[in-house]
N, C-alpha and C positions, 0 to 999 in steps of 0.2 A: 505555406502560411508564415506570417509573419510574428514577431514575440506578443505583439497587442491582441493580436487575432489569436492564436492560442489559450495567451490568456483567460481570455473569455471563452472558454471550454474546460481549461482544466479548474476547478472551483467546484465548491461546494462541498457536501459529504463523501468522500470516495469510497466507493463500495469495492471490498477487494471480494471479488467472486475465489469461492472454493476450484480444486477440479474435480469434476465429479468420475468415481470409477463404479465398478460393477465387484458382483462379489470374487472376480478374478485378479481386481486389479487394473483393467483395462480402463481406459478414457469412454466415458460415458458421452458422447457428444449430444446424443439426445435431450439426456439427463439436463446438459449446461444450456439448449437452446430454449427447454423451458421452463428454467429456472430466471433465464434472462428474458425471456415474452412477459415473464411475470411480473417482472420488476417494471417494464416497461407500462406493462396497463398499467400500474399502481402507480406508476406517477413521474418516475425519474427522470431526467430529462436535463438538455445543454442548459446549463447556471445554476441546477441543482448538486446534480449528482457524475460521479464517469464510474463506468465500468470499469475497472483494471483486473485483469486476469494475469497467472502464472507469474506473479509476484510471490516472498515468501509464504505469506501468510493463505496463499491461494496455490502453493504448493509446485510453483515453478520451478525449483530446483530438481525437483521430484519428475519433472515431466523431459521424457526424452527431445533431442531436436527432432527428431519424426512426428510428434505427438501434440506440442503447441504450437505450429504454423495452423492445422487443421480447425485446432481451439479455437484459436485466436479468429480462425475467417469465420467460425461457428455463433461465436458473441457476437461480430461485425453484421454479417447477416442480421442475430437478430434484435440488436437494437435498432436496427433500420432505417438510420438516421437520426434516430429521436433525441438519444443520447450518446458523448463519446464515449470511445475506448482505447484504452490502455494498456502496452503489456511492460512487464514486468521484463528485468535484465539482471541477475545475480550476479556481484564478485566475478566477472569476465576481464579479461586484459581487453586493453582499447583495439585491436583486432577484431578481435568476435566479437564485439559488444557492436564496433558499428555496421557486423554482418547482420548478427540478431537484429538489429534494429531496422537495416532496410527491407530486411523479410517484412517485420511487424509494418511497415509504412508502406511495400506493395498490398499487404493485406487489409489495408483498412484503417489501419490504428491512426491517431491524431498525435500518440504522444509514447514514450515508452520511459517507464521509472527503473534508473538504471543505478545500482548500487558503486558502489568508491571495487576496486578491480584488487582487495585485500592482499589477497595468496601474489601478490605483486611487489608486495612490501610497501606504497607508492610512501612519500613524503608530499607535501604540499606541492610542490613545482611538478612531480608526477599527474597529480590528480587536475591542475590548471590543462597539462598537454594532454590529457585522456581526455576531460571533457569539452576543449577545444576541438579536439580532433574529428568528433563524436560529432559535435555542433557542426561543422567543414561536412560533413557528409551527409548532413539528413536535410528534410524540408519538415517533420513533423518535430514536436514539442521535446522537452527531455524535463522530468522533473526528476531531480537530483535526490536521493536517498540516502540523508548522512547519515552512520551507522558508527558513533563514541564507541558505541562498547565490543565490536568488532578488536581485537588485541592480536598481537605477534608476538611471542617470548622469545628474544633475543637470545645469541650464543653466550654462553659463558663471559665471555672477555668482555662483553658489554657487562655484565653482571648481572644477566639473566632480568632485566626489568621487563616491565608489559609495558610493549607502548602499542597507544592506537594506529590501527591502519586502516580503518572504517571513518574517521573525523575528518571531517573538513570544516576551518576553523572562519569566521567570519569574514574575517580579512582575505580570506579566499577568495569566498563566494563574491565581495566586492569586483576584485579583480577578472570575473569572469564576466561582468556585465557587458559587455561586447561581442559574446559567443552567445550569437542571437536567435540558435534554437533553447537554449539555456532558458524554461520557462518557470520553471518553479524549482521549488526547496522542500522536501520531508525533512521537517524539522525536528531533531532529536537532538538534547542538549549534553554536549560535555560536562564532566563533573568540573574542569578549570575555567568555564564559559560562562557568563552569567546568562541566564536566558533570554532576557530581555536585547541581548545584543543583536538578536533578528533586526532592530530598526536598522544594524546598517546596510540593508539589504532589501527590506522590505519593501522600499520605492521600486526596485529592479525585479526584482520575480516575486509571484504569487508564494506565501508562504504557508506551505500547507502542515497543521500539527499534526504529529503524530503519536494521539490519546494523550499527550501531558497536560496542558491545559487547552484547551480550544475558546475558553471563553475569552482569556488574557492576549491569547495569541490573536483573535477576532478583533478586539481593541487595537491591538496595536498594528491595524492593518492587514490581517492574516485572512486568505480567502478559502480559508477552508480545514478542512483535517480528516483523519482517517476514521471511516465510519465504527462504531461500533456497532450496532443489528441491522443495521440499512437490507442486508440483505436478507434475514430472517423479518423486518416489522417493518414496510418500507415508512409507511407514514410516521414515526416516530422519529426519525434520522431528518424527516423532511420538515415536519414542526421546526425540529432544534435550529435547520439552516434558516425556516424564514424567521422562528424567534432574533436570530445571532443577526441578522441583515437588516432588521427594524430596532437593531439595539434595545431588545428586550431582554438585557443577560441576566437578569436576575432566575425570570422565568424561564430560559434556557440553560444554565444549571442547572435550576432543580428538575426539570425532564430529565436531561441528560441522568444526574446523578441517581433520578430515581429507578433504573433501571441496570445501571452500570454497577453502583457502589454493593448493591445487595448479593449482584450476579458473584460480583468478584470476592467480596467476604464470605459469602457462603461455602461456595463450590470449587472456585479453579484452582485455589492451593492442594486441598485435598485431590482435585481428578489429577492433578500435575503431578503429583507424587506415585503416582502407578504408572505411568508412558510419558515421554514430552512430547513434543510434537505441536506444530502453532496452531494445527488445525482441530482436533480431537475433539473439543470443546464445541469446535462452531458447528463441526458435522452434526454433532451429538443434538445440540440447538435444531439446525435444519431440520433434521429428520422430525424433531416433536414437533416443529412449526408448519409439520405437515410436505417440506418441503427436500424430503431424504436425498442427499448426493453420494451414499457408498461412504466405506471406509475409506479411510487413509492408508498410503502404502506404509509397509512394513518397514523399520522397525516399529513403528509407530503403532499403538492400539487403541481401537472404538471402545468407546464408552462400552461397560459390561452393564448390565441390567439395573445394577443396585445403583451408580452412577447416573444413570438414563431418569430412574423415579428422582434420586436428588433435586437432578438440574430442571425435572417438570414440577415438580415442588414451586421451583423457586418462579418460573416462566410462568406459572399460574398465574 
């Protein structure tokens, strides 16, 4: 497929699915076939929503290469056409990122979100020849995961500074517009970047937020952004997209924030401060939403009981 045709797939609210295990730890593939049948009756669907799997927040780092090819054919199956999918690619050198990636595009996938290859060091001209490279090998989509606050601390002789190795700076993304599986942008903003500098890109790929502002970013061209309960409430996620595409943003806001700003002031400072872990939180979610996918692997810890009543407190 081509960048246009892609396009029109990857949009809308992106649901990063969890991976679901058992109380061994094991990959629940059951578990994730119908967690994803469910989301499908409820609604989701190509220019709404994509599935992406074994991304961070869906715990792909976490998942062996024996473990997410299966996943990944597991979601494929069962969205069933209705809606695409997406996997997920961590911090890989452009080697294995464009093996991982042709795995994910014999199994189904439309698209793979593939993070900046950190533990590489890259510098700007690095990350142009990795995601070239990347683009030169696939037929499916690539939506780019830039990652500011990703850092490297320098030897000594540099004088021990942080500098980013997760950023990719707009002037970049400009230059990539010719690396025609190059379909989209997770936009996450440098602290030296103004945010608004997405316009110089925004004509070229779908610019999807990632939770900073979606309403601003939907103004200024942005086709989408990264779900917040899409997959615990699906009809909620789905309002906010057709509010944001009838330019109703007053009223999509206040959705959005009425469920967002209360969740995150109440609970997730304090659950954060006993385990980290991206997922903890949303398992903890699933399960009262009726929809349990297992703990998280270790080191990482499930929600303890007194946790569990907080965050149903507040979901009431």
């Amino acid at each position: 497929m081509n960048r246009e045709e892609l396009q029109g797939l990857i949009q809308g609210a992106i649901c990063t699915l969890p991976a679901p295990f058992d109380q061994e730890y094991e990959v629940d593939y059951g578990r994730m076939d119908e967690l994803c049948q469910w989301l499908v009756n409820e609604g989701v669907r190509t220019g709404n929503c994509v599935l992406k799997m074994a991304a961070a927040g869906g715990e792909g780092p976490q998942l062996t290469d024996a473990e997410w090819p299966p996943l990944l054919r597991t979601v494929v199956r069962a969205a069933d056409g209705k809606v695409p999918v997406m996997c997920g690619i961590s911090h890989k050198d452009t080697y294995r990122s464009i093996q991982d990636a042709k795995r994910a595009q014999d199994l189904g996938a439309i698209g793979v979100q593939i993070s900046p290859p950190i533990f590489n060091q890259p510098n700007q001209e690095d990350m142009l020849r990795h995601f070239e490279a990347i683009s030169d090998a696939i037929d499916i989509g690539v939506m780019i995961y830039n990652t500011p606050w990703m850092t490297h601390t320098m030897a000594k002789r540099y004088g021990g500074a942080h500098v980013s190795r997760g950023n990719i700076y707009p002037d970049t993304f400009v230059k990539m517009a010719d690396f025609e599986q190059i379909v989209a942008v997770k936009w996450a903003v440098p602290d030296d970047v103004d945010w608004e500098e997405m316009t110089k890109f925004v004509h070229i790929f779908n610019v999807i937020d990632n939770n900073t502002d979606l309403i601003r970013c939907h103004k200024l061209g942005g086709r989408g952004y990264i779900n917040s309960f899409i997959d615990l409430y699906p009809s909620h996620d789905l309002k906010i997209w057709d509010l944001l595409e009838n330019n109703q943003y007053d009223e999509a806001r206040q959705l959005y924030e009425s469920t967002k700003t209360p969740i995150a002031a109440a609970v997730s400072a304090k659950i954060s401060a006993r385990s980290g872990g991206m997922t903890r939180m949303r398992k903890g979610m699933l399960a009262i939403m009726g929809h349990p996918v297992g703990p998280p692997r270790p080191p990482t810890l499930p929600l303890d009981t007194e946790e569990m009543g907080e965050v149903r407190k507040v979901i009431k």
